[in-house]
C-alpha positions as a Markdown table, in Angstrom:
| # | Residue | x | y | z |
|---|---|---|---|---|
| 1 | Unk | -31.1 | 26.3 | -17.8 |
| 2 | Unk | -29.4 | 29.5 | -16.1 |
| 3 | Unk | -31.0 | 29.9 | -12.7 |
| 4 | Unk | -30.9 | 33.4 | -10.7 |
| 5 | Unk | -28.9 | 31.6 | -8.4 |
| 6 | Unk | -25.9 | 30.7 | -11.3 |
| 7 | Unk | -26.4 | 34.1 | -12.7 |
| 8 | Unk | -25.1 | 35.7 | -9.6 |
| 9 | Unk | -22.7 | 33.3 | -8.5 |
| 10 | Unk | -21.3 | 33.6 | -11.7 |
| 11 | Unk | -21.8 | 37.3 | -11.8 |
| 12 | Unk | -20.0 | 37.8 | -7.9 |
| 13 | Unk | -16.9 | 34.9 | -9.2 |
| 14 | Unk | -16.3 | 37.2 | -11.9 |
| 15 | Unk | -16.0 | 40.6 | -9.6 |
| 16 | Unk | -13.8 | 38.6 | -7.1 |
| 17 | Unk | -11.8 | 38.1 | -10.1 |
| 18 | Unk | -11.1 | 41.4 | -11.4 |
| 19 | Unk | -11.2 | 42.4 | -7.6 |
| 20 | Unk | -14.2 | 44.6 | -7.3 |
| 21 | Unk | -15.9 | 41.9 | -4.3 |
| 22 | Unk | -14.3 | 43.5 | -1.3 |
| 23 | Unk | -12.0 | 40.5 | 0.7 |
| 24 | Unk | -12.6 | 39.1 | 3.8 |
| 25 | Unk | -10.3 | 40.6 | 6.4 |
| 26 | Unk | -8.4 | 37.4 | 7.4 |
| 27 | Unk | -6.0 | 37.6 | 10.2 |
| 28 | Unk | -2.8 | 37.7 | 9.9 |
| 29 | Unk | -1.5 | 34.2 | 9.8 |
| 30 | Unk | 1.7 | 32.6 | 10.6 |
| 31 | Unk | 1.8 | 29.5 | 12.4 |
| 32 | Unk | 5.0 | 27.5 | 13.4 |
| 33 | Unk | 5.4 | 24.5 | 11.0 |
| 34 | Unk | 7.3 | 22.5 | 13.7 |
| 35 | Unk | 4.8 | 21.7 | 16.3 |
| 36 | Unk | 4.9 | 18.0 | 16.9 |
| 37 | Unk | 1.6 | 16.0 | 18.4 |
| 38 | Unk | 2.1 | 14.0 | 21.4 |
| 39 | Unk | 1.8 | 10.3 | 21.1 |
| 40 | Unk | 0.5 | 7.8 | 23.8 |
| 41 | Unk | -2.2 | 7.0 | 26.2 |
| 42 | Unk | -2.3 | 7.7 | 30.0 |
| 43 | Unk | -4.1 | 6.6 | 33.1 |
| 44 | Unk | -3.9 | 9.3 | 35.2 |
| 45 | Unk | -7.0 | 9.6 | 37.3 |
| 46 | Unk | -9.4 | 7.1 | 37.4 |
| 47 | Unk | -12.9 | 8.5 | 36.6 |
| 48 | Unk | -12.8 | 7.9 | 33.0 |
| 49 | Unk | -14.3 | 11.2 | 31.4 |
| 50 | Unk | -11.8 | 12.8 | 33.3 |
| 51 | Unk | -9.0 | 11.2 | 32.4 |
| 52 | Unk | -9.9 | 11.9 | 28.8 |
| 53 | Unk | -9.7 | 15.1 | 29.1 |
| 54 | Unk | -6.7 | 15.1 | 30.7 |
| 55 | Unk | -5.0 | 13.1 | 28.0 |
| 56 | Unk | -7.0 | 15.0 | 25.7 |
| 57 | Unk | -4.8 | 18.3 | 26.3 |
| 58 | Unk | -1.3 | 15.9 | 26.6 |
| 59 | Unk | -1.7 | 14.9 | 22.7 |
| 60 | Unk | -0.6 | 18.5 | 22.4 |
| 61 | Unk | 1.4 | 19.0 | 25.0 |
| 62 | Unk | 3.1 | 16.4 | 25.4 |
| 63 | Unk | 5.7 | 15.1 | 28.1 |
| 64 | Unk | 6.0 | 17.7 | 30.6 |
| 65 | Unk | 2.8 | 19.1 | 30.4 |
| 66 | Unk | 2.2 | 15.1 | 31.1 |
| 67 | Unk | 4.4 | 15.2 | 33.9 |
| 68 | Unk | 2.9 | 18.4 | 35.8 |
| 69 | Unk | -0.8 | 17.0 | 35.3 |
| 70 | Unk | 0.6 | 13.4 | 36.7 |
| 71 | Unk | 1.8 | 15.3 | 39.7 |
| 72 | Unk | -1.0 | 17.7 | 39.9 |
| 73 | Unk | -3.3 | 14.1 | 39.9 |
| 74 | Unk | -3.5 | 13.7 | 43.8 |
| 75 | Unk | -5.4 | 16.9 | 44.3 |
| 76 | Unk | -7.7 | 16.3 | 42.0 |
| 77 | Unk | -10.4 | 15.3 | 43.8 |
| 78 | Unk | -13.2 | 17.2 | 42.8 |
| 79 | Unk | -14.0 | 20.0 | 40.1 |
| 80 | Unk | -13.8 | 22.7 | 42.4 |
| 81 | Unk | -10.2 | 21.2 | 42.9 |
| 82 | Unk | -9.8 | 20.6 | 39.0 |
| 83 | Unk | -10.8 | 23.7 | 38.3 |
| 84 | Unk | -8.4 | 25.6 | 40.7 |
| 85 | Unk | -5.3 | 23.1 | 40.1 |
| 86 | Unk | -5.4 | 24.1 | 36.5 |
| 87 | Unk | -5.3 | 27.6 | 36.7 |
| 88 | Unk | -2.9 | 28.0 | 39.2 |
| 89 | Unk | -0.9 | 25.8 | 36.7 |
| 90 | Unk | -1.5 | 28.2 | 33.7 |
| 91 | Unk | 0.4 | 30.4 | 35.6 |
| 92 | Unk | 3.0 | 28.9 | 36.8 |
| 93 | Unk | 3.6 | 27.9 | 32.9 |
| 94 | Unk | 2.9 | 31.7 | 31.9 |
| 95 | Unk | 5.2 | 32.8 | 34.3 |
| 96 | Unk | 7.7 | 30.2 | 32.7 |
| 97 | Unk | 7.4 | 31.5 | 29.5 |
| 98 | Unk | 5.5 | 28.3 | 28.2 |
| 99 | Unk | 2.5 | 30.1 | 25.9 |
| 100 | Unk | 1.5 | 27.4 | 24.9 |
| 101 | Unk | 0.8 | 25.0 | 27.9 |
| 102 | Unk | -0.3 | 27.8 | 30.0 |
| 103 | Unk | -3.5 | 28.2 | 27.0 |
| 104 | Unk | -4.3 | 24.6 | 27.3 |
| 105 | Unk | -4.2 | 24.1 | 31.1 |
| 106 | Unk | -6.7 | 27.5 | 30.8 |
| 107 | Unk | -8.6 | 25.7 | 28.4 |
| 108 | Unk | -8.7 | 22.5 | 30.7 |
| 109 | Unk | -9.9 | 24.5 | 33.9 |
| 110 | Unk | -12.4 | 26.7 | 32.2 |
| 111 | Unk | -13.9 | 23.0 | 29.9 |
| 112 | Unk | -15.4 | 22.5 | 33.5 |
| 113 | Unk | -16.9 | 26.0 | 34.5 |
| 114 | Unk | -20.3 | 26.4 | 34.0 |
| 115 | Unk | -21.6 | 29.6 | 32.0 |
| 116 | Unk | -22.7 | 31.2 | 35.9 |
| 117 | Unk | -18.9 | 31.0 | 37.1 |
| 118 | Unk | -17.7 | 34.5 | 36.9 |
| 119 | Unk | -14.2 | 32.9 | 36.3 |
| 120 | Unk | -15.3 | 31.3 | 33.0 |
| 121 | Unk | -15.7 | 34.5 | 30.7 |
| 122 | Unk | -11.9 | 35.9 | 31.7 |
| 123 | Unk | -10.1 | 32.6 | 31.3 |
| 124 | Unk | -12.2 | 31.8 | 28.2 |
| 125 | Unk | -11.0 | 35.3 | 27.0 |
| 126 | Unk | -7.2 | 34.8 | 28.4 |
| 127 | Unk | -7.2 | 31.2 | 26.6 |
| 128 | Unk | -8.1 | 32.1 | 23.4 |
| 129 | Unk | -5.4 | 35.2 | 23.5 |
| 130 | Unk | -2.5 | 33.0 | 24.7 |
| 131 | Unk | -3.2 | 30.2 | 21.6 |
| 132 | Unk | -3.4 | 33.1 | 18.9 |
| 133 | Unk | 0.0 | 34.2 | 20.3 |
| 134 | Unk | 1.3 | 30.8 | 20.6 |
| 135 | Unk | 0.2 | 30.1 | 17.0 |
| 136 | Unk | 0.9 | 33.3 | 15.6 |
| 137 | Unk | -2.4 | 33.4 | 14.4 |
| 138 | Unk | -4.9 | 36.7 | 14.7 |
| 139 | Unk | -8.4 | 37.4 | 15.7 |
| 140 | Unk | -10.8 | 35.7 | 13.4 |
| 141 | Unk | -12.9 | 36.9 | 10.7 |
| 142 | Unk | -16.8 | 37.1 | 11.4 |
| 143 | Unk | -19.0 | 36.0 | 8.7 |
| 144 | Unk | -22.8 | 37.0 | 9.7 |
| 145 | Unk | -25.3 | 34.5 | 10.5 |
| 146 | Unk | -29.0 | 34.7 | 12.3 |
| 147 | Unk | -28.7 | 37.6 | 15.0 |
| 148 | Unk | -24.8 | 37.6 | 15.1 |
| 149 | Unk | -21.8 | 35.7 | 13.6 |
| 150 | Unk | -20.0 | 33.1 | 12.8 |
| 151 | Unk | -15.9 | 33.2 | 13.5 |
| 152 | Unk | -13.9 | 31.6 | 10.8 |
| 153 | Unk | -10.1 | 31.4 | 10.3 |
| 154 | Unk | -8.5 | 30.2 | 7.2 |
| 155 | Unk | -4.8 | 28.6 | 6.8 |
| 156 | Unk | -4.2 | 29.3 | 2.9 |
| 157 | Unk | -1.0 | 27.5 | 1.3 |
| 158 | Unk | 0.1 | 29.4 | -1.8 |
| 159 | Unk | -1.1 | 26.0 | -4.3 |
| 160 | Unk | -3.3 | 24.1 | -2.2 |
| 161 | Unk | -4.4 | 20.5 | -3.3 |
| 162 | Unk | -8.0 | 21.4 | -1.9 |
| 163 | Unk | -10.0 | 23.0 | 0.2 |
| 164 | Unk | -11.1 | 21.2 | 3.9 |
| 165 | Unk | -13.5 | 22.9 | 6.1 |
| 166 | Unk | -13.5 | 22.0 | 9.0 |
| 167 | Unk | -15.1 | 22.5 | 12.5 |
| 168 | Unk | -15.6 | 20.7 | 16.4 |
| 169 | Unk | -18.5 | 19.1 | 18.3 |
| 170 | Unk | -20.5 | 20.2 | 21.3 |
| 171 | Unk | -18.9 | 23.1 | 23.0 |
| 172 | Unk | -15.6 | 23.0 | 21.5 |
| 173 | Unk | -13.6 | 26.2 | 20.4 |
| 174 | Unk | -11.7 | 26.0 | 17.1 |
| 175 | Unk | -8.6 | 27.3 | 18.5 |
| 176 | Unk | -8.6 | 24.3 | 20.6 |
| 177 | Unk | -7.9 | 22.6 | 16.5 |
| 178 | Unk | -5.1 | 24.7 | 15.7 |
| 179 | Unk | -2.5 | 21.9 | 16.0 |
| 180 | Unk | -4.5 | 20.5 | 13.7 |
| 181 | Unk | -5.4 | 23.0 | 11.6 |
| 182 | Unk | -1.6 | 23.6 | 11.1 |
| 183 | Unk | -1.0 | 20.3 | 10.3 |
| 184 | Unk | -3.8 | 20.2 | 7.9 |
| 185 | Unk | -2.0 | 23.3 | 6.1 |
| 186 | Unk | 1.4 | 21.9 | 6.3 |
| 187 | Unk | 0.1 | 19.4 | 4.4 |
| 188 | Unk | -0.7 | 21.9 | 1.2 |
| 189 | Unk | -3.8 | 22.1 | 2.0 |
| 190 | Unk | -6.0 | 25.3 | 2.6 |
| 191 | Unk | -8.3 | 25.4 | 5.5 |
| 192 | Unk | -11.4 | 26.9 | 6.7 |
| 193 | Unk | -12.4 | 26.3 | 10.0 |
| 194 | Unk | -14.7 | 27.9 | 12.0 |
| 195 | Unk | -17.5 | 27.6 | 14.8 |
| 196 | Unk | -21.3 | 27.2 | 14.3 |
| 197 | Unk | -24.3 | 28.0 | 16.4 |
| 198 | Unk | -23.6 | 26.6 | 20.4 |
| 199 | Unk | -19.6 | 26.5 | 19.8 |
| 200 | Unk | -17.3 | 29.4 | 20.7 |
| 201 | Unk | -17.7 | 32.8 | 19.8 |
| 202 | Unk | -21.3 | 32.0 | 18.0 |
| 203 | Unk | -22.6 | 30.7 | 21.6 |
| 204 | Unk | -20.3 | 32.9 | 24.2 |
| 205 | Unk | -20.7 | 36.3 | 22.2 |
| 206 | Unk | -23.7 | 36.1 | 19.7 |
| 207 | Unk | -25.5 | 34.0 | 21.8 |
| 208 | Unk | -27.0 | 31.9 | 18.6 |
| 209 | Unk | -27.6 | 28.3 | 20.5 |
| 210 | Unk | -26.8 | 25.2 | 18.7 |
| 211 | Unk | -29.1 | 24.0 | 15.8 |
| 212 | Unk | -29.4 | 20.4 | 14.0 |
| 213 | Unk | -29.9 | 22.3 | 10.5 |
| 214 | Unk | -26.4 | 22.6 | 10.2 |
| 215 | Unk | -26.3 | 22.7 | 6.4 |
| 216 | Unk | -27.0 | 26.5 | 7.5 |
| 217 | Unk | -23.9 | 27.8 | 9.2 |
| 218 | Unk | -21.6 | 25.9 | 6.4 |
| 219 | Unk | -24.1 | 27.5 | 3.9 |
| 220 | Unk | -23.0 | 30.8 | 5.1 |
| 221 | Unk | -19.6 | 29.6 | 5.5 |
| 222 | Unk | -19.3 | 28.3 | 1.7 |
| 223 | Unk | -21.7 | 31.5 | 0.6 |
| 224 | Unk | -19.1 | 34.5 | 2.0 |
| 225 | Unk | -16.5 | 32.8 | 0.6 |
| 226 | Unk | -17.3 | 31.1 | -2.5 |
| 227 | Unk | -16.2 | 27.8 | -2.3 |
| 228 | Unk | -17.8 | 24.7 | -3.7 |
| 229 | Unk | -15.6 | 20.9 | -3.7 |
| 230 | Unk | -14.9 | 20.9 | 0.0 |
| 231 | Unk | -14.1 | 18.5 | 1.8 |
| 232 | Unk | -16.4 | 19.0 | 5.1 |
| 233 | Unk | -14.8 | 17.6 | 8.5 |
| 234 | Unk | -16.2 | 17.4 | 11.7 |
| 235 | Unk | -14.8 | 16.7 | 14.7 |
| 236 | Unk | -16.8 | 14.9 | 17.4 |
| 237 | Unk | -20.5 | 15.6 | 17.7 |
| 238 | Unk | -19.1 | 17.6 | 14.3 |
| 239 | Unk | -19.2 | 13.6 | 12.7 |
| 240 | Unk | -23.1 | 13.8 | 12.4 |
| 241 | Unk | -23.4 | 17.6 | 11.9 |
| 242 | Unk | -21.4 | 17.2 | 8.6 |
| 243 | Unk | -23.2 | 14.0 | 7.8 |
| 244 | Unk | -26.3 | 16.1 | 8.4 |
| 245 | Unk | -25.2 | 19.2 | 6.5 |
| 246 | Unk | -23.8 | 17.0 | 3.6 |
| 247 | Unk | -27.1 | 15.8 | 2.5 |
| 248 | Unk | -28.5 | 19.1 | 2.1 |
| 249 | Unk | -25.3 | 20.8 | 0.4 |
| 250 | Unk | -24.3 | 19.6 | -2.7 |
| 251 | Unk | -21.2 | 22.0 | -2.6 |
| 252 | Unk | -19.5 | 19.4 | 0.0 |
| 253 | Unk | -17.8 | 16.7 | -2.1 |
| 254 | Unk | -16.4 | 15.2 | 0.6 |
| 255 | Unk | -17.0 | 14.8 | 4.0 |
| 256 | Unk | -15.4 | 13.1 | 6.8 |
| 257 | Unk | -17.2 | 12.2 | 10.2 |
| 258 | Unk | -13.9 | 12.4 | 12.9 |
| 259 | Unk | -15.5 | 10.2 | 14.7 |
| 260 | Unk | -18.9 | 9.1 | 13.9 |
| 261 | Unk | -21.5 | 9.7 | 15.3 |
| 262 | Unk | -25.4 | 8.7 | 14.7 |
| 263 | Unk | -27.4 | 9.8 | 17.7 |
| 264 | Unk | -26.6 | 12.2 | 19.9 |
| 265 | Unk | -29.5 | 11.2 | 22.6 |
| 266 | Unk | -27.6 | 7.4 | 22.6 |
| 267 | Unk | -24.3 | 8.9 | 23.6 |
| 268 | Unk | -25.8 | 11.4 | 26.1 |
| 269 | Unk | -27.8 | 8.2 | 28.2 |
| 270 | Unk | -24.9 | 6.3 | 27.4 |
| 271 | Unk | -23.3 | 7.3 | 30.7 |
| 272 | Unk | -26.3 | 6.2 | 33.1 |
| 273 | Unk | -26.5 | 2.6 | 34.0 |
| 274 | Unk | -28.9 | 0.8 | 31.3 |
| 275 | Unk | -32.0 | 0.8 | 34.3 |
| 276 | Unk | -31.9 | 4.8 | 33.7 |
| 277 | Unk | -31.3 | 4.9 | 30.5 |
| 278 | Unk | -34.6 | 2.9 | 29.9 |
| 279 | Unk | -36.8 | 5.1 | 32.1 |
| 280 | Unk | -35.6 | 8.2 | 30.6 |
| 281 | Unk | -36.6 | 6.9 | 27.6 |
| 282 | Unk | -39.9 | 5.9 | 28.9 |
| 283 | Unk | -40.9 | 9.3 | 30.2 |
| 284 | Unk | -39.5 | 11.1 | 27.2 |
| 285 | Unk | -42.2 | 9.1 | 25.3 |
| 286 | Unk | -45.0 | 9.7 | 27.5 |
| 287 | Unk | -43.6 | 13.7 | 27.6 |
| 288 | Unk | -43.4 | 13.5 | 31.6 |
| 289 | Unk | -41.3 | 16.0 | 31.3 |
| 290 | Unk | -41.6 | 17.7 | 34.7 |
| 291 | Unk | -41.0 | 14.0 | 36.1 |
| 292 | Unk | -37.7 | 13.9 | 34.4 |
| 293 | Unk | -36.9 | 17.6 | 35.6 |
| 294 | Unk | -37.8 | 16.4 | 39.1 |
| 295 | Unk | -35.7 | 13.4 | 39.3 |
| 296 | Unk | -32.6 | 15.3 | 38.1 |
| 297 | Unk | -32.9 | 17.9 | 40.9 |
| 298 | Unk | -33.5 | 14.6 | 43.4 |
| 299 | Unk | -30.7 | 12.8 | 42.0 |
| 300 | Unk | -27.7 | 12.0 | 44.5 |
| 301 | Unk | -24.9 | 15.5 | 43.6 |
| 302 | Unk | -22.8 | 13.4 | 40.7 |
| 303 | Unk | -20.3 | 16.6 | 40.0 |
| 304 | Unk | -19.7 | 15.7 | 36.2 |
| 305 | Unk | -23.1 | 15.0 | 35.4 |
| 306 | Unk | -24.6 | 18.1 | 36.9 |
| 307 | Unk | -22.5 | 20.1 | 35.3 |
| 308 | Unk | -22.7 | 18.1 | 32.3 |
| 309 | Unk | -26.5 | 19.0 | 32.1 |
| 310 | Unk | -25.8 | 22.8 | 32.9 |
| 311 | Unk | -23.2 | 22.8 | 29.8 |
| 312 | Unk | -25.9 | 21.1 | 28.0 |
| 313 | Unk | -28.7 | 23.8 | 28.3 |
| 314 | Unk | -26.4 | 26.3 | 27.6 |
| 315 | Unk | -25.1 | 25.0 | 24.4 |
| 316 | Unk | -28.7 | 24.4 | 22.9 |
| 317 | Unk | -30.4 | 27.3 | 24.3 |
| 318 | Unk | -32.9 | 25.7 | 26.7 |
| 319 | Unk | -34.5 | 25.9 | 29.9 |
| 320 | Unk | -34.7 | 22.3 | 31.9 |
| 321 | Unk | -33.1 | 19.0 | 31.7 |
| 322 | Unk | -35.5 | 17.3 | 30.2 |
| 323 | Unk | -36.0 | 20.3 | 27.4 |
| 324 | Unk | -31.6 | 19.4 | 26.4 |
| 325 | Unk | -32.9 | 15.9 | 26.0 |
| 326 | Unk | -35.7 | 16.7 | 23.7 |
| 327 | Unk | -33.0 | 18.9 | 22.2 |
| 328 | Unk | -30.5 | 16.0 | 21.9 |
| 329 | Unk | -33.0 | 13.8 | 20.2 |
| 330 | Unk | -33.1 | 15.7 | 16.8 |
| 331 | Unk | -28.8 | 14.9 | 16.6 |
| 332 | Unk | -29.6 | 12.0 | 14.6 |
| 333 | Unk | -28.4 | 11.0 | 11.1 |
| 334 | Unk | -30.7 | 7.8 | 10.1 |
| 335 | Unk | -33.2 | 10.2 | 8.7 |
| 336 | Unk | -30.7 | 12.3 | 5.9 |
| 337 | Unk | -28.2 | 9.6 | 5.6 |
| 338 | Unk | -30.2 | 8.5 | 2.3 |
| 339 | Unk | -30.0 | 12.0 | 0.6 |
| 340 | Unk | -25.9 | 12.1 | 1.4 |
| 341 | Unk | -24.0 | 11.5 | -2.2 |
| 342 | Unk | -20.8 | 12.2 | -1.3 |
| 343 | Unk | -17.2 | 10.5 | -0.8 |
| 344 | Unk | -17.9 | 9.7 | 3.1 |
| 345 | Unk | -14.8 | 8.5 | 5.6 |
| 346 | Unk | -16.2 | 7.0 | 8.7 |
| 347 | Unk | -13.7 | 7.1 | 12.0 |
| 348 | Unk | -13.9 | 5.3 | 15.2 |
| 349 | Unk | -11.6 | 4.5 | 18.0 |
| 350 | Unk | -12.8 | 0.8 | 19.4 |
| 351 | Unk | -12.8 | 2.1 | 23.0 |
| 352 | Unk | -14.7 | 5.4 | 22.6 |
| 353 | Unk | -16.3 | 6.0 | 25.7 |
| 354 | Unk | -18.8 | 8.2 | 24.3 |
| 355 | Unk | -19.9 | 6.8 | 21.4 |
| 356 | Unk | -21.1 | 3.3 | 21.0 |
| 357 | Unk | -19.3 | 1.2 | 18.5 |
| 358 | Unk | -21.8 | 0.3 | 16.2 |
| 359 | Unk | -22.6 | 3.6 | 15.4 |
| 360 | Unk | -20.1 | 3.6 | 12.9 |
| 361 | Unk | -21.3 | 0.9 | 11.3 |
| 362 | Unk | -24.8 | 1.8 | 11.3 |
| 363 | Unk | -23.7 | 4.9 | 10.0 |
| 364 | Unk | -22.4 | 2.9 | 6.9 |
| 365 | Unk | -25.1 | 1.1 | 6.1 |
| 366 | Unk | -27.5 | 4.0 | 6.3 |
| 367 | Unk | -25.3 | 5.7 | 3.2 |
| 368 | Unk | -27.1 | 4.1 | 0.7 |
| 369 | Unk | -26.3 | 6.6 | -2.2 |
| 370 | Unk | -23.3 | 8.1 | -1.0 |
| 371 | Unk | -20.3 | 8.4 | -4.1 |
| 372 | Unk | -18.5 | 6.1 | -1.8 |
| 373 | Unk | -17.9 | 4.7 | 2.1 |
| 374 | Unk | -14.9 | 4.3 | 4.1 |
| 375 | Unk | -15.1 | 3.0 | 7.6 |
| 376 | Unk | -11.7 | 3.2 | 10.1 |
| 377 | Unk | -11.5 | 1.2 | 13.3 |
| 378 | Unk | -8.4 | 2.7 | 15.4 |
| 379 | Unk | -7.3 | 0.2 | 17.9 |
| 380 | Unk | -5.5 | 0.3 | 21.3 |
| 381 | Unk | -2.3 | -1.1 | 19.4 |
| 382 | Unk | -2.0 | 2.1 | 17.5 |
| 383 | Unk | -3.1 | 4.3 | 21.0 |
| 384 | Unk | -6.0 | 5.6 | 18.9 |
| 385 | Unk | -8.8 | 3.7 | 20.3 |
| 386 | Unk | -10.2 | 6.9 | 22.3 |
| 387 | Unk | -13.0 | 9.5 | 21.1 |
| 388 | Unk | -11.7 | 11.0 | 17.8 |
| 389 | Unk | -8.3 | 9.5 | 18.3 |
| 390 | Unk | -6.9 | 11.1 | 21.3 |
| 391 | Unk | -3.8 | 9.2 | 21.8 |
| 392 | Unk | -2.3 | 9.3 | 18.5 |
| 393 | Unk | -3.9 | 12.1 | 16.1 |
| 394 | Unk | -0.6 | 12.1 | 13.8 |
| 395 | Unk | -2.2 | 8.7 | 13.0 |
| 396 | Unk | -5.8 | 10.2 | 12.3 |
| 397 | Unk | -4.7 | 12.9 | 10.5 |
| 398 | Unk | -2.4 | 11.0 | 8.0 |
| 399 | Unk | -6.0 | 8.6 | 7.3 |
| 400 | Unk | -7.8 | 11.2 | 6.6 |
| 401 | Unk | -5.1 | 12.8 | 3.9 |
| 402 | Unk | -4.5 | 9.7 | 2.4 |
| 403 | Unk | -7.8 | 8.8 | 1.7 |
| 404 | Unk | -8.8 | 12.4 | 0.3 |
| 405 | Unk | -5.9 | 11.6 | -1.8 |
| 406 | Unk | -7.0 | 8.5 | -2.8 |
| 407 | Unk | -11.3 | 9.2 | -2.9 |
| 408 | Unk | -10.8 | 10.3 | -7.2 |
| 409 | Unk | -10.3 | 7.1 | -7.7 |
| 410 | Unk | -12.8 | 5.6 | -5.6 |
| 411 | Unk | -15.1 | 5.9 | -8.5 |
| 412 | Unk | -18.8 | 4.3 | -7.4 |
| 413 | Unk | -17.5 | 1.5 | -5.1 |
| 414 | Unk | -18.1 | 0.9 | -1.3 |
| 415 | Unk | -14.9 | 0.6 | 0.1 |
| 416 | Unk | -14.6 | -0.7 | 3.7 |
| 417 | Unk | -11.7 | -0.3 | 5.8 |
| 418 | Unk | -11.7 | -2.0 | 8.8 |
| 419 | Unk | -8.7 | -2.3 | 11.6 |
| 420 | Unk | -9.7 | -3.6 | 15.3 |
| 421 | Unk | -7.5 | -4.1 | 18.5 |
């Protein structure tokens, strides 16, 4: 049966053939093939969070960006201090010549400015400037979407082996991915990425908060540029956004969840002792939400936290603490996990932080009629045990394009891969 919809897909594939569908102006795009990833695990300060961050921005750094944060360490002693420390470093490293180093320590003292800091805006800006250069990569193409747009780059080998789309978590920035990204397209493959409702330019300049209907954005991603097998990757809180927009897009073939991640609400009480955790979750059943609201603004000053919650209402648009709560509660998988029917690789690093463990495993077992499961374990013997591999992403990267390599032949079985420390 030929459907309106078929007819003018068919109809606007056969005018991008003979050219008459105007192209998307990509930017111009040559990135260095030679950029290595840093391998290796550091305790640098000791609040944990922290410290992933900070070895969050060595994996592409590497050792003397290692070595100035390691000497840098003793004066970070508060956010304000964070904050200043790594900025003052950015230009020390611009004045140095280093591009590159001086847009990730940007990007690591701007991460921790609110959306009130008058700083954050400029060094956002400056950031995403000095990674372009560094990358040789141009501004990025806007594809529209509810009252403003979506920005979308795309890393096109001449004969790519497939397509990946990709895209980041809760407040990430895709040019934060371009190491990966690069690699990704090294690799012969060609690669869309681009950032959705309450990430980068959709949140900072569009102002389009973030939404669980996810299948949306990478709707309108897939829709502008006609692409159908894709292998969808999120990164991050991106591991149950592309679970969730998979089971509503039968255009994804593929999707990877780098790491996943079930329940967003979990994660987020995850970092109060279990006490807390349980009266939250009282009082967000009862709806005493001006209780909740009351005991934040009571609660002894806990720097990461607070701003933590700030970053929080920003991202999804809302007004009070216990309104992002609410929010975070609709970041769940269990519910669409039965309608997902694709390939589906499953990553975890052992010692995530943020994530419990078993989500990955719940997350499996929820997949009842997906094509096919995979579930991957990093350990601390492979320095992969953090959030979405921090430590070793050489390592991720090369599971996830061997087993998109392998997935045709996967046929209808549930594999399961499992590797622990």
């Amino acid at each position: 049966m030929i459907t309106r919809r078929s007819l003018l897909l068919g109809a606007c594939g056969l005018m991008a053939a003979r050219g008459l569908v105007p192209r998307i102006a990509w930017p111009q795009v040559n990135p260095s093939a030679s950029e290595p990833f840093h391998v290796g695990t550091y305790d640098v300060v000791p609040d944990r969070s922290l410290n992933f961050q900070i070895n969050r921005w060595v994996s592409h750094g590497g050792e003397p960006l290692l070595r100035e944060i390691q000497a840098m360490a003793p004066r970070l002693v508060s956010l304000d201090a964070w904050r200043n420390e790594f900025l003052a470093a950015a230009e020390r490293a611009m004045a140095a010549g280093r591009t590159r180093d001086a847009a990730i320590l940007l990007r690591s003292a701007e991460f921790f400015m609110t959306s009130t800091d008058p700083r954050k805006r400029p060094a956002r800006e400056r950031f995403l400037t000095l990674m372009r250069r560094a990358y040789g990569v141009g501004q990025p193409a806007r594809v529209p979407f509810a009252s403003g747009y979506l920005p979308v780059y795309r890393f096109a080998p001449s004969a790519p082996r497939g397509t990946v789309v990709m895209f980041g978590g809760f407040d990430s920035y895709i040019e934060e991915f371009f190491p990966i990204l690069v690699t990704m397209w090294n690799r012969g493959f060609d690669v869309v990425a681009f950032e959705g409702p309450g990430q980068g330019g959709a949140l900072e300049d569009s102002g389009i908060p973030m939404t669980p209907e996810w299948h949306r954005p990478v709707g309108a991603i897939l829709d502008r540029l006609s692409l159908s097998d894709v292998t969808l990757v999120g990164i991050s809180l991106g591991g149950c956004l592309a679970i969730r927009a998979a089971a509503y897009e039968p255009r994804v073939t593929r999707v990877v969840a780098f790491d996943a991640l079930t329940d967003l609400l979990e994660c987020m009480l995850g970092q109060f002792p279990p006490a807390s955790q349980r009266i939250v979750r009282t009082l967000l059943a009862v709806r005493a939400d001006r209780v909740i609201d009351a005991l934040q603004a009571r609660a002894a000053r806990e720097p990461i936290r607070d701003w933590g919650v700030a970053q929080g209402m920003h991202v999804f648009g809302v007004p009070s603490p216990s309104a992002l709560l609410r929010a975070a509660a609709a970041y769940r998988t269990q519910e669409v996990s039965r309608l997902v029917q694709q390939d589906v690789l499953l990553m975890a690093g052992a010692e995530d932080h943020y994530v419990p463990t078993h989500q990955i495993y719940d997350q499996a077992a929820w997949l009842s009629k997906a094509r096919s499961v995979m579930t991957r374990m990093f350990s601390r013997a492979e320095q992969a045990q953090s959030h979405c591999q921090v430590g070793n992403l050489p390592l991720a990267i090369r599971t996830i394009t061997a087993w998109m390599d392998q997935v045709p032949c996967a046929g209808n079985a549930r594999g399961v891969i499992k590797h622990h420390d």
